[in-house]
N, C-alpha and C positions, 0 to 999 in steps of 0.2 A: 583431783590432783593428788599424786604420792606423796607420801610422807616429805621428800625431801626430791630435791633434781638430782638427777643421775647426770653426770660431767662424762663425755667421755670425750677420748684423744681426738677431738674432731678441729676444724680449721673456721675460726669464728666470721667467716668472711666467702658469699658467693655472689657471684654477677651471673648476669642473663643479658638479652640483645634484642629490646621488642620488637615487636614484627607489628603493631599499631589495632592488633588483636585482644591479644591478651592483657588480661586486668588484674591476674593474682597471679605471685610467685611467690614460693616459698624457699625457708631457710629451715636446714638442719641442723643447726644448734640448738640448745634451749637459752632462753630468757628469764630474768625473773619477773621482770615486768615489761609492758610497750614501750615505757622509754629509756629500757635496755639497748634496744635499736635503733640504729642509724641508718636512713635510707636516701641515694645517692641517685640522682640521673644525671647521666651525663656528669660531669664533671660537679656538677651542683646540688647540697643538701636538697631534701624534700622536707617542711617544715607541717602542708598539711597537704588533703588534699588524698591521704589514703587511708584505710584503718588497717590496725596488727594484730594478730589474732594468734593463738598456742602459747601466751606466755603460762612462764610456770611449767610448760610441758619438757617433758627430757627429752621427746623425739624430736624440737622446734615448733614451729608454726608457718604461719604463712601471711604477706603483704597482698590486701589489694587496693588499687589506685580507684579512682571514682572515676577515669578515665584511662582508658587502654595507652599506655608511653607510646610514643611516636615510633613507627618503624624507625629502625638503626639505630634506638637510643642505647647506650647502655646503662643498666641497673643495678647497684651493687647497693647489698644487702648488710649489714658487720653489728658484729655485737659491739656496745660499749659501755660495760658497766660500768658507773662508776667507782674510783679508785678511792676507797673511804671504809673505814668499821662503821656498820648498820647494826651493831649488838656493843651493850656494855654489861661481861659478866661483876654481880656481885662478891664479894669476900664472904665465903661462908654461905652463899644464897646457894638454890635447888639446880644442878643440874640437870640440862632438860638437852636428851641429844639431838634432838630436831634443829634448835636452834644455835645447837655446833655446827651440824652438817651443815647448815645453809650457810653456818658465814665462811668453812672449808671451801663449799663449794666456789664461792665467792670468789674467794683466794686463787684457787684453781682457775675458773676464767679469767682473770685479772690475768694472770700467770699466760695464759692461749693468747687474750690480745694483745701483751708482752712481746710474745714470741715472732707474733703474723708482723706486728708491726715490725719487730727487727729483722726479720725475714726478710724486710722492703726497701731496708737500707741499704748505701753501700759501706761494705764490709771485706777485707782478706779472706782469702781461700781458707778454708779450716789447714791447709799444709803448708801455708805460704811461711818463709824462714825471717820474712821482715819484722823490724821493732819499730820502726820508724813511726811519728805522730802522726793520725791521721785529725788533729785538731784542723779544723779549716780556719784559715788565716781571715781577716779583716776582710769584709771586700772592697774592692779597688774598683771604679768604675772604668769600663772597657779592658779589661783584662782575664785571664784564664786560670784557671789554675795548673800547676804543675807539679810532679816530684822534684823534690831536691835531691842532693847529692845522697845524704842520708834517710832517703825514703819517705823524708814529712812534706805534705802537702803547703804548698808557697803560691804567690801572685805570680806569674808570669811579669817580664818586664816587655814583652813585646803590645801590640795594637791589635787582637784578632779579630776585630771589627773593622777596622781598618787594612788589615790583610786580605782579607776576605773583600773587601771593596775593591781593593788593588788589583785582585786576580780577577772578581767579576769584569773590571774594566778592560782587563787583557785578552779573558774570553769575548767577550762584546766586539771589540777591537778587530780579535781573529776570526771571530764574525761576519764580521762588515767586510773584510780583506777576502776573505774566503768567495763570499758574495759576489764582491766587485771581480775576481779571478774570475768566477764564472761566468760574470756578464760579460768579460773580455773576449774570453773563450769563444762563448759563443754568439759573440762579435765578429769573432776574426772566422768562426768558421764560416759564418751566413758571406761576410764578404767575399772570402774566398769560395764558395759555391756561386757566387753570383761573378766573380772571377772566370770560373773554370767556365760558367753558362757564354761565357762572352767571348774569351780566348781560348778553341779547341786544340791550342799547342801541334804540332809540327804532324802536316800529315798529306800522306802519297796521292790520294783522288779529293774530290770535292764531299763532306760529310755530307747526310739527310739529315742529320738529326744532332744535338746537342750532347756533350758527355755525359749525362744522364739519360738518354735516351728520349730526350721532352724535342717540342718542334725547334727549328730554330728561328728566330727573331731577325730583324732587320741590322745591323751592325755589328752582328758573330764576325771575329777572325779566328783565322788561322793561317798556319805557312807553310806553303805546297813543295816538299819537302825537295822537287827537281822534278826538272819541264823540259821536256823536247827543246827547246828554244833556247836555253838561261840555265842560271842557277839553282831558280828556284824565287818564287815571290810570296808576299803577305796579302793574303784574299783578303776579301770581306763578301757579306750576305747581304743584296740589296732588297729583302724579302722577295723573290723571284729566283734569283740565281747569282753564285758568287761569280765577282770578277776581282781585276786588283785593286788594290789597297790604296796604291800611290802612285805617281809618275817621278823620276826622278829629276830634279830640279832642275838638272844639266840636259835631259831630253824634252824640254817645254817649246815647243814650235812659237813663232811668233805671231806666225800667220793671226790667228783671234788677236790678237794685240792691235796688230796694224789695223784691221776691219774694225775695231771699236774707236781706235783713235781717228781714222776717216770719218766716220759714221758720224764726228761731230765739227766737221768743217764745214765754210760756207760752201755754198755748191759751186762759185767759181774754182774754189780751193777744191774740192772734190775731184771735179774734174782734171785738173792737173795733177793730183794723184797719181788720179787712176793712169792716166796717161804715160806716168815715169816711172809704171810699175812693168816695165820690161823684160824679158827673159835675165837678164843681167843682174837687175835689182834685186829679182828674186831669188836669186842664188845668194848674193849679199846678204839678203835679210836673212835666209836660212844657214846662213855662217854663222851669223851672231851668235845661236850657242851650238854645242856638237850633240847631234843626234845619234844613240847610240844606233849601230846597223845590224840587220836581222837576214844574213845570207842566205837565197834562195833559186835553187839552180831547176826547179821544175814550177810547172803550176801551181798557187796556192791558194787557199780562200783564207784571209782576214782571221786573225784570232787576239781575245783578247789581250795575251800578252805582247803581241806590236803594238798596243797605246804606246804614244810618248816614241817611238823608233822608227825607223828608216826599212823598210823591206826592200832588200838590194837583190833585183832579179834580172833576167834577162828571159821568163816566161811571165805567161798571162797570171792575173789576180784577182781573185772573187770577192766582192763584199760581200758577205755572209748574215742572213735572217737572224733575227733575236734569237728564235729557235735553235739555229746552232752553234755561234758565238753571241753572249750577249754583250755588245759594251753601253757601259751610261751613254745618255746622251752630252755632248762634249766631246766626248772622245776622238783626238787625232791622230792619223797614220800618216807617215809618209810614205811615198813609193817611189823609189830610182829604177830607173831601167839604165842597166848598166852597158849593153851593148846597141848594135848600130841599127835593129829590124824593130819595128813598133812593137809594141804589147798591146793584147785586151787589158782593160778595169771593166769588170762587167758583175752587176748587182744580182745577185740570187732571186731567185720568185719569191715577191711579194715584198719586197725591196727596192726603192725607186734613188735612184742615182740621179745629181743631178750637177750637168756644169754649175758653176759661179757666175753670175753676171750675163746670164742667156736663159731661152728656157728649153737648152737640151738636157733632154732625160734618157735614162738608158744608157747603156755600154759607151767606154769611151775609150779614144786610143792614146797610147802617149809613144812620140815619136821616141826614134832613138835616143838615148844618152839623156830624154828627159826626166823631170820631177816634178812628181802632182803629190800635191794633198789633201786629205781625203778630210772630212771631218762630220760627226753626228749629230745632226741639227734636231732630232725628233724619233721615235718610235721609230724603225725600219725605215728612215730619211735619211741620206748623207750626203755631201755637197762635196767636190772636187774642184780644187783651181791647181793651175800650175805650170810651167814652161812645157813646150812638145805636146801639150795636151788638145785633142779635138774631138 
């Protein structure tokens, strides 16, 4: 050791950051003794557990741990003399400059950890023009500090624990609301795609395929935008093939009515029925409501738009195969022949016609100025009654 520690402008205070390796770090200040030093992990003194080595040395020395600090820790190193006279000179006693130097020295670090510590504080700008107290007031529990009018530090009168709780609530709030938008969102789009999947909106031919381009499903509409025949009607997809939608309440034939309502009389009653179901009657019964009519001045075959209507012709009439018109089964037509020469009604191939109440099958005629109705009992089955008809 030299005569005396050499002091120089150094900074009484380093850290380091273990990596769970390392077991010695050192410090470039000097000490005068080991428990000049104060050694720190983490936020917490080290009391034992290391040894200190270079004191007395003017270059420092160096800390090692008995165990390597935990990676990430950090280690802060600082001088801390203490702040006391270690020398009492006599009156008239020997001069001895060794033990001047050492207690200058003394002085001088005192002086360094002075300085690191107030370095740490808060402090004004060295340019700042303010006079104001920075005395810190009493503390107030749940409150802040703030400047006053005059630059000295005051209690806040507000809550900003409280404030802070109030906005977390609001953020929370806008949160959940945020959330729940989205769930809405994407609520309404899934419905509305399950919408579009079902109602293909206004259109000229019969679709393949759904607005997305996926198959389509048994109960797809749409409305065929204008028909040869009409206006225009709302299809539907019977997974097969679309046809329409509805019949209109004012074109409901009765004919199925009356055949159900017989169908549960006694059979004396039956028979008297049938019996006063004459050309006449059944004009009657097909007044009760108006069938709209579907004019027809040449040949025609059957199409699903005459469900529910009257084909008003004075030529022959095809019932047509599922193949080329398809109607459900139920489906009724009616057929007027409006002028004075019979007509064919005659069923396509593979298609079986059949009177009502006999067991003639195949083509039938209906006299002049008569009216038959036609009706689909079955797959490529349909059954015919009606005045003029043989």
């Amino acid at each position: 050791m030299s005569d005396h520690i050499r002091i120089g402008d150094i900074r009484p205070r380093i850290q380091y950051v273990g990596n769970g390796a390392v077991k010695t770090f050192s410090f470039p200040f000097p000490i005068f003794a080991e428990s000049d030093l104060t050694v720190f992990r983490d936020a917490e003194p080290c009391l034992d557990g290391f040894d200190v080595n270079g004191a007395g040395e003017s270059g420092g020395g160096g800390v090692t741990f008995d165990a390597p600090p935990p990676a990430g820790s950090v280690i802060t190193l600082a001088r801390a003399v203490p702040i006391a006279r270690t020398t009492d000179f006599q009156d008239g006693g020997t001069f001895r400059a060794g033990v001047i130097n050492e207690e200058l020295d003394r002085l001088v670090c005192m002086a360094q950890q002075l300085r690191e510590e107030l370095e740490r504080t808060v402090r004004r700008a060295p340019a700042s023009v303010s006079t104001g107290a920075l005395t810190l007031p009493d503390p107030v529990p749940g409150r802040a500090l703030k400047f006053a009018a005059d630059g000295a530090l005051i209690a806040s009168f507000g809550d900003p624990d409280g404030a802070q709780l109030a906005a977390s609530g609001h953020a929370e709030a806008a949160e959940v609301a945020r959330a729940a938008a989205e769930a809405a969102r994407d609520q309404m789009l899934a419905l509305y795609d399950e919408f579009d999947d079902r109602y293909l909106g206004v259109k000229s031919v019969d679709p393949a395929t759904d607005n997305d381009g996926s198959p389509l499903f048994p109960g797809a509409l749409y409305f065929r935008q204008s028909e040869p025949d009409g206006p225009g009607a709302m299809m539907v997809y019977t997974g097969v093939a679309w046809v329409a939608a509805y019949v209109a309440g004012d074109s409901v034939l009765t004919t199925s009515n009356l055949v159900a309502t017989i169908s549960a009389f006694a059979p004396a009653d039956k028979a008297a029925a049938r019996a006063g179901l004459d050309a006449a009657s059944v004009v009657d019964a097909d007044a009760l409501r108006d069938v709209a009519p579907q004019a027809k001045a040449s040949a025609y075959v059957l199409a699903p738009v005459d469900r529910g209507r009257s084909v008003d012709t004075v030529a022959d009439v095809a019932v047509p195969a599922d193949a080329v018109a398809p109607f459900p089964v139920g489906a009724v037509v009616t057929v007027t022949n409006l002028g004075p020469a019979a007509i064919a009604i005659s069923p396509q191939a593979g298609v079986t016609l059949r009177q009502a109440g006999t067991a003639n099958a195949g083509a039938r005629t209906l006299l002049g100025y008569g009216i038959a109705t036609l009706r689909k009992v079955a797959a490529e089955t349909w059954f015919v009654a009606g005045a003029g008809l043989s």
